[in-house]
mmJSON file of the N, C-alpha and C atoms, coordinates in Angstrom:
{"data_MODEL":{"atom_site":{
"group_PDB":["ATOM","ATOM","ATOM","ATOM","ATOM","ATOM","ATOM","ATOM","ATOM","ATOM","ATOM","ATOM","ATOM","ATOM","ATOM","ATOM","ATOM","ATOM","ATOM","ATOM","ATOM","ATOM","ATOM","ATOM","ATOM","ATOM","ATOM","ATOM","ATOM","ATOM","ATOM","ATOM","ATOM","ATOM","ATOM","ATOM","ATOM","ATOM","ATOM","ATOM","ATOM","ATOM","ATOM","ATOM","ATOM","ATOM","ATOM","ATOM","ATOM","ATOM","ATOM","ATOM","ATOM","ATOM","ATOM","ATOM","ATOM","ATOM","ATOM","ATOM","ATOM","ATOM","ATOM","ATOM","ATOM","ATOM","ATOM","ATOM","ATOM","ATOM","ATOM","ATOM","ATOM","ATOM","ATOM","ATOM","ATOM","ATOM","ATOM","ATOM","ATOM","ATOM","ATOM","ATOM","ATOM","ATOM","ATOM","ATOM","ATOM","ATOM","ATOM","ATOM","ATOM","ATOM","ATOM","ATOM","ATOM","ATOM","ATOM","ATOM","ATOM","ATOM","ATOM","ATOM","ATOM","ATOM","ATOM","ATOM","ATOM","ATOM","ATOM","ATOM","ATOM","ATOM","ATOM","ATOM","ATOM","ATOM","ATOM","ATOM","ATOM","ATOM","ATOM","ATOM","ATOM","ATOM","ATOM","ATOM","ATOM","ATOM","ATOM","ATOM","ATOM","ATOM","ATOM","ATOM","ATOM","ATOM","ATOM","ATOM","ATOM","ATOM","ATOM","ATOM","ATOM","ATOM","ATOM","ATOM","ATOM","ATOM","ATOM","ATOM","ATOM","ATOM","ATOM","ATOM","ATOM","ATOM","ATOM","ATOM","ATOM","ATOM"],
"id":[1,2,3,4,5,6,7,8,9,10,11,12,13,14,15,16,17,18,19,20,21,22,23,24,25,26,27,28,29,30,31,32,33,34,35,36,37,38,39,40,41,42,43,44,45,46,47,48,49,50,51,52,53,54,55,56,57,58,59,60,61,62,63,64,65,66,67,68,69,70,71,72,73,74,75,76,77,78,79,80,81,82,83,84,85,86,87,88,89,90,91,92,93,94,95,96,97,98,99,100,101,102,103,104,105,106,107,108,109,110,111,112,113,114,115,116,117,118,119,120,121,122,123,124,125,126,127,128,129,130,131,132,133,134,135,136,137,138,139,140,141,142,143,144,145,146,147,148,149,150,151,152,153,154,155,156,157,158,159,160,161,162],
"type_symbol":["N","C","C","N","C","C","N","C","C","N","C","C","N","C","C","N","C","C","N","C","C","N","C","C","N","C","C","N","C","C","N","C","C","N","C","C","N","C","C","N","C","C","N","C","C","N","C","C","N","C","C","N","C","C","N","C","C","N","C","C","N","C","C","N","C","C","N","C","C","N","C","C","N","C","C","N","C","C","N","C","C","N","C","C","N","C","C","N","C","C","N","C","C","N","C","C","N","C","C","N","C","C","N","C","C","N","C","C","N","C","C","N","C","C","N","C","C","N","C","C","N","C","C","N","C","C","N","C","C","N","C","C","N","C","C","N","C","C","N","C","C","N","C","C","N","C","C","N","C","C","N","C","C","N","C","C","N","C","C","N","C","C"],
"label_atom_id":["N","CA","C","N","CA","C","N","CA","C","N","CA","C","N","CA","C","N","CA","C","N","CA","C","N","CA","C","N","CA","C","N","CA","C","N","CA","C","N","CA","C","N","CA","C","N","CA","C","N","CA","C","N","CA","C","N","CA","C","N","CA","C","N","CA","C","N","CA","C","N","CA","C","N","CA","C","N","CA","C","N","CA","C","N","CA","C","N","CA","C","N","CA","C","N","CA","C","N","CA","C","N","CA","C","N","CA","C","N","CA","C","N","CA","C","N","CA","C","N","CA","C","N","CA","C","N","CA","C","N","CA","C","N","CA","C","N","CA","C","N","CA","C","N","CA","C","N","CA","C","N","CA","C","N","CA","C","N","CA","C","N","CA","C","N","CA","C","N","CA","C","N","CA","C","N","CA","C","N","CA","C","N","CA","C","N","CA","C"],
"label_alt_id":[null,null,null,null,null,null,null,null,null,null,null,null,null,null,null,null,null,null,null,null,null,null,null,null,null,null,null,null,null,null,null,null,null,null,null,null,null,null,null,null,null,null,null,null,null,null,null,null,null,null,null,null,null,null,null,null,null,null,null,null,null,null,null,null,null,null,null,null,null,null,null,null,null,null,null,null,null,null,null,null,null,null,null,null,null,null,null,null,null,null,null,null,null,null,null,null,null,null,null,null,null,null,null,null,null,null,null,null,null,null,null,null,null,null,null,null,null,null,null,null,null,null,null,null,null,null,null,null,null,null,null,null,null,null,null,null,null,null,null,null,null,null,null,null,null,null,null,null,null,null,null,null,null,null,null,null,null,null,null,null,null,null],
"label_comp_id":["UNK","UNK","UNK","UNK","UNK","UNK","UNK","UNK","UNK","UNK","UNK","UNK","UNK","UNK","UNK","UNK","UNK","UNK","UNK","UNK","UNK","UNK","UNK","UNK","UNK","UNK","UNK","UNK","UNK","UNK","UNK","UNK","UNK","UNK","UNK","UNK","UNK","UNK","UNK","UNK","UNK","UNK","UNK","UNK","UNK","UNK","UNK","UNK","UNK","UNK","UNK","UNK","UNK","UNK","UNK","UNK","UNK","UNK","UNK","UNK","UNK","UNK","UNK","UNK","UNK","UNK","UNK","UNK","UNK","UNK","UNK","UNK","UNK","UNK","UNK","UNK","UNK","UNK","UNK","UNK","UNK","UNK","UNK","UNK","UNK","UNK","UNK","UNK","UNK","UNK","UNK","UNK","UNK","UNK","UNK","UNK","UNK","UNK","UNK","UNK","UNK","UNK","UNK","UNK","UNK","UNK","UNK","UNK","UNK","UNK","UNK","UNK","UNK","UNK","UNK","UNK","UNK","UNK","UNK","UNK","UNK","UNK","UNK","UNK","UNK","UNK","UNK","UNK","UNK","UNK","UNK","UNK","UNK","UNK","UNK","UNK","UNK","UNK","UNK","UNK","UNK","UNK","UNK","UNK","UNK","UNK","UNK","UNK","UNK","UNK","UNK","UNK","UNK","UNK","UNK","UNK","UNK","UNK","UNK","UNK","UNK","UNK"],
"label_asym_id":["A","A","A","A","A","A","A","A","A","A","A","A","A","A","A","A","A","A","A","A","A","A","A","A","A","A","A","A","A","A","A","A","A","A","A","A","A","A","A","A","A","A","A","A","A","A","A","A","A","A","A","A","A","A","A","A","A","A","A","A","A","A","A","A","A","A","A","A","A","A","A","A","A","A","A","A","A","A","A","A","A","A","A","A","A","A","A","A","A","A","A","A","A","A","A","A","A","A","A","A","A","A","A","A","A","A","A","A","A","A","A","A","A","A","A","A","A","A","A","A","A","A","A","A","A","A","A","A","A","A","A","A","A","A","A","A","A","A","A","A","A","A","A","A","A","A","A","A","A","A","A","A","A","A","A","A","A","A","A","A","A","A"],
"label_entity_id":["1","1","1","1","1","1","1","1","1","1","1","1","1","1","1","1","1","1","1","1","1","1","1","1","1","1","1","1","1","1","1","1","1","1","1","1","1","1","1","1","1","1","1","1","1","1","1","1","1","1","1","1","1","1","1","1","1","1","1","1","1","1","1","1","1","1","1","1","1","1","1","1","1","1","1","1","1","1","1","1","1","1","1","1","1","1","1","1","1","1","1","1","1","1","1","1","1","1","1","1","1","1","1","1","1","1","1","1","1","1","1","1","1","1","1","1","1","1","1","1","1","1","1","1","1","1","1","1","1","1","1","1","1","1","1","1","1","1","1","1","1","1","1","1","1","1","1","1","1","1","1","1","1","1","1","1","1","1","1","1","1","1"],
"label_seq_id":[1,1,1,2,2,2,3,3,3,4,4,4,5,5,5,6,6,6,7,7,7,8,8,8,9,9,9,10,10,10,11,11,11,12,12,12,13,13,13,14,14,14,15,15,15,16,16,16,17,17,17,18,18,18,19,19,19,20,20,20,21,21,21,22,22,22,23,23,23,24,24,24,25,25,25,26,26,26,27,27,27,28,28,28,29,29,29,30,30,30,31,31,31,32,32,32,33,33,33,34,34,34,35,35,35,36,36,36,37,37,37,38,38,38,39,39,39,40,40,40,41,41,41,42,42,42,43,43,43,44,44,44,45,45,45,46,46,46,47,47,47,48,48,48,49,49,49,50,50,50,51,51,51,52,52,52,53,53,53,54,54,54],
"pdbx_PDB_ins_code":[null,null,null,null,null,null,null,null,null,null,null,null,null,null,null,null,null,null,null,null,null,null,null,null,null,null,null,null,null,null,null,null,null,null,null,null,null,null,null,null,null,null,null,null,null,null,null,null,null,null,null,null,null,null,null,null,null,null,null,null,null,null,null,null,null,null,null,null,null,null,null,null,null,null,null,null,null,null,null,null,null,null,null,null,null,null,null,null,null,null,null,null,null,null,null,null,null,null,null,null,null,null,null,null,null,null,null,null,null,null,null,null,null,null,null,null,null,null,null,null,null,null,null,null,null,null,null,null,null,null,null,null,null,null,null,null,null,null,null,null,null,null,null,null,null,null,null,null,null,null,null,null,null,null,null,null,null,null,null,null,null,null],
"Cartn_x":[-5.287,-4.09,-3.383,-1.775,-1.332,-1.148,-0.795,-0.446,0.946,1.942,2.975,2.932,2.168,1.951,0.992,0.511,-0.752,0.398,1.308,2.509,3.385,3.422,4.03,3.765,2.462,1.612,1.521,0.904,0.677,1.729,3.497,4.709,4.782,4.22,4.456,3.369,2.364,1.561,2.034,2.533,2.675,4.281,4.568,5.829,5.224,4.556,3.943,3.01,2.007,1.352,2.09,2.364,3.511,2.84,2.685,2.375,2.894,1.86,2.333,2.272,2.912,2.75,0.581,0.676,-0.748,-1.92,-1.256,-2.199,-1.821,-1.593,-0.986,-2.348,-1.383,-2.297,-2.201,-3.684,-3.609,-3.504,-2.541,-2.648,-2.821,-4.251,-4.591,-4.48,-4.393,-3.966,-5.772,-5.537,-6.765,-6.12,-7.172,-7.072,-6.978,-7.248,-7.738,-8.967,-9.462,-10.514,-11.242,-11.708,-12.167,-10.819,-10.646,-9.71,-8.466,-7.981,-6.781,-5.521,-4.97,-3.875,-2.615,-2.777,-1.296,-1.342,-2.353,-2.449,-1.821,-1.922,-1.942,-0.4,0.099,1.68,2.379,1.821,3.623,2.879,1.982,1.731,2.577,2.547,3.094,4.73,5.1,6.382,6.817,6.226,6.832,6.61,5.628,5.43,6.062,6.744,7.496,6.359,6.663,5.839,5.41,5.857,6.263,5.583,5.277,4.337,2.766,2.479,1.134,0.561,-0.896,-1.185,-2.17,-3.079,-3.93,-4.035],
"Cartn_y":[-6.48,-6.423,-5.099,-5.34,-4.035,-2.898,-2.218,-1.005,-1.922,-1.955,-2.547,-3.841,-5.05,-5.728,-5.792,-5.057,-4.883,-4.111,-3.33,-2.342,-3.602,-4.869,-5.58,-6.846,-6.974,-7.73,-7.172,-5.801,-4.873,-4.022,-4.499,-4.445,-5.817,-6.706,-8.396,-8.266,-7.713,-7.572,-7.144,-6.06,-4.659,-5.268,-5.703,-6.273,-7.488,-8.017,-9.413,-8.703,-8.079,-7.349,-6.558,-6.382,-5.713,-5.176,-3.757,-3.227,-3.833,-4.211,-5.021,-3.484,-3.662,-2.919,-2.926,-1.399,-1.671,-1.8,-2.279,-2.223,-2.1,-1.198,-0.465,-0.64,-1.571,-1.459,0.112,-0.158,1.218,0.194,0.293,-0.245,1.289,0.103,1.298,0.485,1.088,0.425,1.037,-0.163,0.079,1.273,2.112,3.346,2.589,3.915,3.529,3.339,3.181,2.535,3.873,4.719,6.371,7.005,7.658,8.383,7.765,7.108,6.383,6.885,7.638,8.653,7.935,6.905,6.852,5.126,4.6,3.609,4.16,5.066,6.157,6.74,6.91,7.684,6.206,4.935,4.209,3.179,3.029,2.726,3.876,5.267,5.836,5.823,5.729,5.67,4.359,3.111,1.718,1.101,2.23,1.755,2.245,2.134,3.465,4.166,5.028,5.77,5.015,4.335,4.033,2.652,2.122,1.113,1.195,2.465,2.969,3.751,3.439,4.742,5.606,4.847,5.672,4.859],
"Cartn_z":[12.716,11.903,12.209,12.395,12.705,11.532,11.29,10.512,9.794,10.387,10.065,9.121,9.627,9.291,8.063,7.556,6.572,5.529,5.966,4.926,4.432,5.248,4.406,3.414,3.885,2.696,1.639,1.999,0.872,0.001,0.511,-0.489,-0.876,-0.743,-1.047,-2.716,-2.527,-3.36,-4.389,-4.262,-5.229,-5.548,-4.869,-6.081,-7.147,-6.401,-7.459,-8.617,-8.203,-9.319,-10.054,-11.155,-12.234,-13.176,-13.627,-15.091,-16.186,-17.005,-18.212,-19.394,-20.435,-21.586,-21.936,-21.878,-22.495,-21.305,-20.323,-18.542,-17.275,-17.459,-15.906,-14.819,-13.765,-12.593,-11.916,-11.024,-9.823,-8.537,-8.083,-6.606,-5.734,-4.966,-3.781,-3.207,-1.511,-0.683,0.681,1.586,2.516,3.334,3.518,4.662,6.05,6.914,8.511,9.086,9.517,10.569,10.93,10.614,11.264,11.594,12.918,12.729,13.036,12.752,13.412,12.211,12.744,11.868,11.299,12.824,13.177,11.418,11.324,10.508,9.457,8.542,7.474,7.716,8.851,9.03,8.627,9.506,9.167,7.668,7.138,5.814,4.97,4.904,4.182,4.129,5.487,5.88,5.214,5.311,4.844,3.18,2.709,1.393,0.611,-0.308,-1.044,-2.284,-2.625,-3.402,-4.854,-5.417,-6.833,-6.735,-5.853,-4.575,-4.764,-4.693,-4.258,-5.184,-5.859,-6.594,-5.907,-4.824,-3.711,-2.583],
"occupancy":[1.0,1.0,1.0,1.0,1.0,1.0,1.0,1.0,1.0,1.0,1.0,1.0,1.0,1.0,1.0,1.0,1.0,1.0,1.0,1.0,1.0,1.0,1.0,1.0,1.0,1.0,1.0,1.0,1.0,1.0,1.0,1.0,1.0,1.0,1.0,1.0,1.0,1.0,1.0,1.0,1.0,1.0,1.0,1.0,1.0,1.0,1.0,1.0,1.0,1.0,1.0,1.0,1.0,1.0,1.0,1.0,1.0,1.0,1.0,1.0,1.0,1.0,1.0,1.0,1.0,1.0,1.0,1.0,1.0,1.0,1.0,1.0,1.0,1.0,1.0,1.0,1.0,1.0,1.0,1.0,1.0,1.0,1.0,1.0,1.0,1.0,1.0,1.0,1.0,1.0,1.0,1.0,1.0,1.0,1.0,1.0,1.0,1.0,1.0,1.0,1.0,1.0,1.0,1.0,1.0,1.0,1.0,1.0,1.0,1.0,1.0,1.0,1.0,1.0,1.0,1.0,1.0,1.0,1.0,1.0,1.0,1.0,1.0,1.0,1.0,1.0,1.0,1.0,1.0,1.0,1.0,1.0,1.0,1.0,1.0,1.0,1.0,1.0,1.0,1.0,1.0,1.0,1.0,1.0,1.0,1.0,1.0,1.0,1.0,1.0,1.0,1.0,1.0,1.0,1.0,1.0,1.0,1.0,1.0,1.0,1.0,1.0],
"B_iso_or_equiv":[0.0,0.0,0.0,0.0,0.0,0.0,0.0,0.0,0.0,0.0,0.0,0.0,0.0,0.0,0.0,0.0,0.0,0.0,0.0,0.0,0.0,0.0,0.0,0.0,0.0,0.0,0.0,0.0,0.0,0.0,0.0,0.0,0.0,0.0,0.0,0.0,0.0,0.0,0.0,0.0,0.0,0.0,0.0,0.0,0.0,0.0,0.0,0.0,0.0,0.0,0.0,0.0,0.0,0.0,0.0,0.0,0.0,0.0,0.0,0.0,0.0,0.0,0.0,0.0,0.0,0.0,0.0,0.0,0.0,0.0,0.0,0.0,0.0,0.0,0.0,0.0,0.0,0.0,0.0,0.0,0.0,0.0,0.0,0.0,0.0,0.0,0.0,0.0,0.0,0.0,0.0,0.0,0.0,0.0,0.0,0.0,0.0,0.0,0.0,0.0,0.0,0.0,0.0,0.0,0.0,0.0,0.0,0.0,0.0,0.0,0.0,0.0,0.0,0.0,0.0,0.0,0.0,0.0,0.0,0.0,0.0,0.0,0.0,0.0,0.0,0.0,0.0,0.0,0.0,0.0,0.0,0.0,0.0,0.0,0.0,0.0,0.0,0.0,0.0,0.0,0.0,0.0,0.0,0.0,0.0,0.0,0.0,0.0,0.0,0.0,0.0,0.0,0.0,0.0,0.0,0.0,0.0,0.0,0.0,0.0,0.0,0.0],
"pdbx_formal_charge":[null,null,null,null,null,null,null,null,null,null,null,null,null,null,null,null,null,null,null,null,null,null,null,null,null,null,null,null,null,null,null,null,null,null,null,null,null,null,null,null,null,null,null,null,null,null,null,null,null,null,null,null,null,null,null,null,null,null,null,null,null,null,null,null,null,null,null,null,null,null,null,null,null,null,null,null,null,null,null,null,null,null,null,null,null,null,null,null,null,null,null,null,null,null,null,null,null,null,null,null,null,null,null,null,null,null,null,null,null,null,null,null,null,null,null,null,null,null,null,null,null,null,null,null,null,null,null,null,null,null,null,null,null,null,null,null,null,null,null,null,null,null,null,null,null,null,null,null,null,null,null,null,null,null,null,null,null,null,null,null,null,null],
"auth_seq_id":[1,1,1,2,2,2,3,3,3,4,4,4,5,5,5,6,6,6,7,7,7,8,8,8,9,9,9,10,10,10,11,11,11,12,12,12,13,13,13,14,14,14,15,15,15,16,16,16,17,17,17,18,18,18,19,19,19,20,20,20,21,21,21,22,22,22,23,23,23,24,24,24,25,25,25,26,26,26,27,27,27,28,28,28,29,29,29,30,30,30,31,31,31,32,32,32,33,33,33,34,34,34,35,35,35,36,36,36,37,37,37,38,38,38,39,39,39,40,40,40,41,41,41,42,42,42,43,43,43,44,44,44,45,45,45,46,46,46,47,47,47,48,48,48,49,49,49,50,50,50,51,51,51,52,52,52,53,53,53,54,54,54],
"auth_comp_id":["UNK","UNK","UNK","UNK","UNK","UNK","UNK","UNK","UNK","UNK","UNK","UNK","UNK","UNK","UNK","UNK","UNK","UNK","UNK","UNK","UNK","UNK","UNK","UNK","UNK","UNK","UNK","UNK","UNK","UNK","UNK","UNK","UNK","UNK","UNK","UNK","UNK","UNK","UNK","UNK","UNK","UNK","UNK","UNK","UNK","UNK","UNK","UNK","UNK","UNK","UNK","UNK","UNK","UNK","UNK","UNK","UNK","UNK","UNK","UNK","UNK","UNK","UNK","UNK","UNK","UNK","UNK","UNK","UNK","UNK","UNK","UNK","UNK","UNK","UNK","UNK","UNK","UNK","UNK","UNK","UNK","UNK","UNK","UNK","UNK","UNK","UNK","UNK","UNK","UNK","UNK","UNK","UNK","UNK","UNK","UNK","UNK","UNK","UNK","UNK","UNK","UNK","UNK","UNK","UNK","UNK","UNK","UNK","UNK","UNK","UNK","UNK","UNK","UNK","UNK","UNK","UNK","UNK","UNK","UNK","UNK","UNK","UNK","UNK","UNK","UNK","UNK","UNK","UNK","UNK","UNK","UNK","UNK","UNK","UNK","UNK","UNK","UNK","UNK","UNK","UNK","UNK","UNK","UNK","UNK","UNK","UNK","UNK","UNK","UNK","UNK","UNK","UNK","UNK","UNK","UNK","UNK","UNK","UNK","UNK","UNK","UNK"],
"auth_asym_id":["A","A","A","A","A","A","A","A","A","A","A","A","A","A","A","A","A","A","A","A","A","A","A","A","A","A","A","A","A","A","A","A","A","A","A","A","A","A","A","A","A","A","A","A","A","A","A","A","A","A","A","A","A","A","A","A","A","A","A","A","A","A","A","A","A","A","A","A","A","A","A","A","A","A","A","A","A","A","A","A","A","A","A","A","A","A","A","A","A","A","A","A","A","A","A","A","A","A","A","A","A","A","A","A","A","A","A","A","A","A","A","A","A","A","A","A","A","A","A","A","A","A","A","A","A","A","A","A","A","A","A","A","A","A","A","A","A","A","A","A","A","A","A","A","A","A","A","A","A","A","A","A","A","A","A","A","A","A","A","A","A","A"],
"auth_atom_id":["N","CA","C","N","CA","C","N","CA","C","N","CA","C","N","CA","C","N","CA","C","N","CA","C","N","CA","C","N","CA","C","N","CA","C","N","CA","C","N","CA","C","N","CA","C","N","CA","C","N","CA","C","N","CA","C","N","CA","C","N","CA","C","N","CA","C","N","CA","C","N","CA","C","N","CA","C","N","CA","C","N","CA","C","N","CA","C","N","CA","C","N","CA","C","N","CA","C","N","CA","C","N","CA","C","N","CA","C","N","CA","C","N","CA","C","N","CA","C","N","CA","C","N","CA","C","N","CA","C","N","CA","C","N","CA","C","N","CA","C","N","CA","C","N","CA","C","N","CA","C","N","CA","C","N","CA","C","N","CA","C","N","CA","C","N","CA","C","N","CA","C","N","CA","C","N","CA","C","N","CA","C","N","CA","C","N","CA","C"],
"pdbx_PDB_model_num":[1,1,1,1,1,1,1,1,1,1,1,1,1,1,1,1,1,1,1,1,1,1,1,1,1,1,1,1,1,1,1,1,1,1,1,1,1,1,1,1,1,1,1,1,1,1,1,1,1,1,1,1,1,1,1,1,1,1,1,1,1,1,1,1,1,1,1,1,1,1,1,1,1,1,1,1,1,1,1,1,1,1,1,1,1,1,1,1,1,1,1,1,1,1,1,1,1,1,1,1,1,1,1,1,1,1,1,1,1,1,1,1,1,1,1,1,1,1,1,1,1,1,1,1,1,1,1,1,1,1,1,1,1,1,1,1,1,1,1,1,1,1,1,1,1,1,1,1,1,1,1,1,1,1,1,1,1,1,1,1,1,1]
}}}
């Protein structure tokens, strides 16, 4: 799965999952694979902040 492709499931998600009064989700999102940086640069770049809680 690419980097790209995983940033946009994972905004498909996080719009469908919604804080209700009383239960606020934590959306975390999957890291990288060991060191793979570059997974972690365009996830951050494509998710918006308000998106993501880790």
């Amino acid at each position: 799965m690419t980097p790209e492709y995983y940033a946009d499931l994972y905004k498909r998600y996080a719009t469908y999952a919604r804080n209700y009064p009383g239960a606020p989700l934590k959306k975390i999102a999957s890291g990288a694979n060991a060191g793979d940086y570059r997974w972690t640069e365009v996830l951050m770049k494509n998710v918006p902040r308000n998106q993501m809680w880790g």
